[in-house]
VOGU-3710 file (C-alpha; in Angstrom, 3 decimals, decimal comma):
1> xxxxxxxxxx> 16,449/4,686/-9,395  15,675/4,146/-5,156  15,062/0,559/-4,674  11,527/0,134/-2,823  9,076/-2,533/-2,379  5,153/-2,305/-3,036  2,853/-3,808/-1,138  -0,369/-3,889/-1,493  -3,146/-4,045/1,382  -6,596/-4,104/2,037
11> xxxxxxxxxx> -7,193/-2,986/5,839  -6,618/0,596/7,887  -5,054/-2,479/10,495  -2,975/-3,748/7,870  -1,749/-0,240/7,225  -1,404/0,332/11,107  0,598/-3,374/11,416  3,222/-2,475/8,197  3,433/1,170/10,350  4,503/0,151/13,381
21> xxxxxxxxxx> 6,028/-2,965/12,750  3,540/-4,776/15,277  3,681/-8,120/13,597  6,792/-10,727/12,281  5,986/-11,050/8,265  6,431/-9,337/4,875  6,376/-5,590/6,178  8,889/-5,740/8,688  10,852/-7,729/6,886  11,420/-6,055/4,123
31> xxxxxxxxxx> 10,800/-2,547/5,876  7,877/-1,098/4,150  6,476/1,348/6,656  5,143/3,818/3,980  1,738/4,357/3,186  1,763/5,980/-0,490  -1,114/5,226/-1,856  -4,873/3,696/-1,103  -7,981/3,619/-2,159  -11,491/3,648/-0,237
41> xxxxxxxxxx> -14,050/0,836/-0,628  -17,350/0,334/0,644  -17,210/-3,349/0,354  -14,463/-5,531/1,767  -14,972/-8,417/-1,185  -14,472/-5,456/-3,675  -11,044/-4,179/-1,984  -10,044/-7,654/-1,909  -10,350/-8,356/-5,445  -8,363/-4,824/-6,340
51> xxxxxxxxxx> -5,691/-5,931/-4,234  -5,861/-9,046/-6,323  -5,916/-7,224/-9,369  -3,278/-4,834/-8,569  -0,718/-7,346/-7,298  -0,792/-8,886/-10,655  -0,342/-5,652/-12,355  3,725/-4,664/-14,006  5,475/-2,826/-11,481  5,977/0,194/-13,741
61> xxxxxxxxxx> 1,447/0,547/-13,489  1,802/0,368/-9,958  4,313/3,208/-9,929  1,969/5,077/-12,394  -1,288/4,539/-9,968  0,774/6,040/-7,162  2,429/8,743/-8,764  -0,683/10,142/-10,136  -2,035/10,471/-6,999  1,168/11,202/-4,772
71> xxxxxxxxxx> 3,899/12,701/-7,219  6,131/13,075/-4,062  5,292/9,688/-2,277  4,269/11,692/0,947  3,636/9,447/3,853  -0,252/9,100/3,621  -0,632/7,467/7,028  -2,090/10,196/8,773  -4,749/10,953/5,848  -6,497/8,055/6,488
81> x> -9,942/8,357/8,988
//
């Protein structure tokens, strides 16, 4: 199995940052410039606690979320408006 990091995030500019390696941290460090997987929320305090939630979540839900959604783990920058 590939060896990959998740990384949840709550922000189109977070997504832009881990993209385009535009800021020193977590992303760039560990290269995750890969947008698999996101959902849309109409509140900010409600994507924030699914982050939350989802961080905490095993590793093999995470790759089940994503999956379902993206069964080829197509680069999903682009999708977003």
């Amino acid at each position: 199995m590939a060896h990959f990091t998740l990384a949840p995030q709550v922000t189109c500019a977070a997504a832009f940052t881990s993209q385009n390696n535009v800021i020193d941290g977590f992303t760039k460090q560990y290269r995750v410039h890969r947008l698999v997987w996101f959902e849309s929320h109409c509140e900010v305090h409600a994507a924030i606690r699914r982050e939350k939630c989802i961080k905490n979540w095993p590793r093999a839900w995470k790759l089940y979320l994503i999956e379902a959604m993206n069964p080829y783990w197509d680069d999903l920058f682009d999708t977003l408006q």
